[in-house]
N, C-alpha and C positions, 0 to 999 in steps of 0.2 A: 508176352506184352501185358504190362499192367494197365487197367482200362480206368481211368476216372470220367466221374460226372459232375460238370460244374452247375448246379443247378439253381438258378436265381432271375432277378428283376433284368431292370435296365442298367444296371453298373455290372452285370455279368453279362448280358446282352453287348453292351459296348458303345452306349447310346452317347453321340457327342455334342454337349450341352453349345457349343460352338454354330452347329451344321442342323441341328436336328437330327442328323442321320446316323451312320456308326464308324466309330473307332478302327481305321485300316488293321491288320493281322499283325505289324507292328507293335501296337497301341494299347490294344485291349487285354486283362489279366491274362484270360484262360489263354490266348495264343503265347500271349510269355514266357507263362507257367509250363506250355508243350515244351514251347526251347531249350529253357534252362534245365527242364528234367531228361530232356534227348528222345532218343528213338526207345528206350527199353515201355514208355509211356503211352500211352495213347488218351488224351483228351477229348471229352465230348463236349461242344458249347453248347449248354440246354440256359440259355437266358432271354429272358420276354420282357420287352416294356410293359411298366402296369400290373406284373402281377404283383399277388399277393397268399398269401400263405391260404387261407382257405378261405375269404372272405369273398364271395361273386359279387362282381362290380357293376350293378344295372345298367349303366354306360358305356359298357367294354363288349357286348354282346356274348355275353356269358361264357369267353375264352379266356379269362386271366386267372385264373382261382389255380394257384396250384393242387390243389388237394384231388383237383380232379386228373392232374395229368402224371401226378410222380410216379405211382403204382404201373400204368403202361408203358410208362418210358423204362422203368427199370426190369419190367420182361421183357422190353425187345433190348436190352443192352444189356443188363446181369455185371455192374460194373464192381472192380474188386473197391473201390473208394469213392462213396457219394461225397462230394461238395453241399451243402446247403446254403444260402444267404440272400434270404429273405426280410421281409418285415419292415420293411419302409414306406414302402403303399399301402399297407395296416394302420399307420400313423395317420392316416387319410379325416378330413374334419367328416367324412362320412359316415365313416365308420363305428366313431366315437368309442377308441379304444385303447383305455391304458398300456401302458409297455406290460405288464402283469396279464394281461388279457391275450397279449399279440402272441406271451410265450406260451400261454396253454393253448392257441392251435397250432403254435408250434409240436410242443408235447401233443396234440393228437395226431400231429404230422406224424411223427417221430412214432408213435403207437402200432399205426397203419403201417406202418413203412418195416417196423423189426416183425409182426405177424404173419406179412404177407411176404416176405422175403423169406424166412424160416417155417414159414407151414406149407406154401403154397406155390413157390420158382425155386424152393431149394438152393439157396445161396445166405445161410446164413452166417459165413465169415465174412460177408460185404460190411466195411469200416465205414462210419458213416463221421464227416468232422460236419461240427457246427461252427459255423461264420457268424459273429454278431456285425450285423452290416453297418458300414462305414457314417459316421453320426454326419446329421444335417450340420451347416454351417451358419455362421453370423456374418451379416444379418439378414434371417432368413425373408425379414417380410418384402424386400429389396427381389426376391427372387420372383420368376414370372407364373412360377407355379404355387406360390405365397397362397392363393384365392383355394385352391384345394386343399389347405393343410389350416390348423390354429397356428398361426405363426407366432402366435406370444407363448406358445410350448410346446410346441413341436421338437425344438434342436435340443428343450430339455428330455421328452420323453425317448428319443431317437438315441440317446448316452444314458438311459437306462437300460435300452434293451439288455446290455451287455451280462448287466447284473443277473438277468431271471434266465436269459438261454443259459447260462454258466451251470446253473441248479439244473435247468433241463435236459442238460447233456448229460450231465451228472447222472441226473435219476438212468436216463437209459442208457449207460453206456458209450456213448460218443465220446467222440474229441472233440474239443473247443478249444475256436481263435478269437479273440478280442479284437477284430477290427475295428470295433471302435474305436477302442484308444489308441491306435495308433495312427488311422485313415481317418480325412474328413473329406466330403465333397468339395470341391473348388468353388470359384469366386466369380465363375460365369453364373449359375442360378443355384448356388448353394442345395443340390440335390443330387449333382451327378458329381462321379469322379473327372478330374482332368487327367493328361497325360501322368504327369508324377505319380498320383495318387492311384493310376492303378500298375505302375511300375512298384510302384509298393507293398501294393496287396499283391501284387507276384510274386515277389520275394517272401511275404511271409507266409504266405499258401506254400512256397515251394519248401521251406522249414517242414511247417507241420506237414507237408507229406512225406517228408523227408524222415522224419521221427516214427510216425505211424507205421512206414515198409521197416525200419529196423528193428522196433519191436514185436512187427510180424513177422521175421526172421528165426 
């Protein structure tokens, strides 16, 4: 059985901008993404409200910072295909940080993540795809999480990402999906996926995994 790791925010988490709460197994990418791929698969839902690629959030009681949780989630799983899709809580007005910024701790993500899989758990055929996560929407300042974000450039620097993970993946070796251009958040608070939106990001997660196992063949 091939083991993936979806590993991301609150639009991997399943968060529904409707409820506050989450996306039934229906609903949400990563349970899609199990279906449509069958039983030879196995998915792990590793998604958090709030995080963020390495930036600790003084507000979140110091649990959101992915940087601190990748490395142990991937010794106790050792999956043959990391998911990444991150960097939208990086866009945060807190933070105060370019999309060029959000993708060099991506790239130090990405650093940690190929050194300590290949020197030290011994799995270094684990494929890792980069997700550029789905751009914010117009108009954002209409949305109720506006007041955490610069909403006069935020939905611009969120359709940047896409440009600088591209080169990141690049430099290390990864795959990359451009969800931004194809996914936006919906029109409840311009941040999170609606239903469609992540029936879509299933279907093109289930591509590029699809591509990934054949050229691992």
């Amino acid at each position: 059985m091939r083991q993936i790791i979806c590993f991301g925010d609150s639009n991997t988490y399943g968060y529904n901008p409707e409820t506050g709460g989450r996306y039934d197994e229906n609903t949400r990418w990563p349970k899609l993404l199990a279906k449509s791929l069958g039983d030879v698969y196995e998915i792990f839902e590793e998604g958090q409200n709030v995080r963020t690629i390495a930036n600790d959030d003084p507000w979140e009681g110091g649990t959101k910072c992915g940087m601190d949780y990748v490395l142990p989630m991937l010794e106790t799983k050792r999956p043959d295909i990391l998911i990444i899709m991150l960097g939208s809580n990086d866009l945060k007005m807190k933070f105060h940080l370019p999309a060029a910024d959000i993708a060099g701790s991506l790239q130090n993500m990405l650093m940690k993540i190929k050194a300590y899989c290949e020197k030290y758990i011994s799995c270094p055929r684990m494929k890792i795809l980069v997700v550029s996560p789905p751009a914010l929407s117009e108009p954002f300042e209409e949305s109720r999480f506006a007041t955490f974000f610069d909403a006069d450039n935020s939905v611009k620097r969120s359709k940047e990402l896409a440009i600088w993970y591209k080169h990141v993946a690049e430099q290390y070796g990864c795959y990359f999906l451009n969800a931004t251009e194809a996914v936006s958040a919906g029109s409840v608070d311009h941040l999170h996926l609606d239903p469609s939106g992540h029936l879509k990001l299933a279907e093109l997660e289930k591509e590029s995994i699809l591509k990934i196992m054949d050229e691992d063949n």
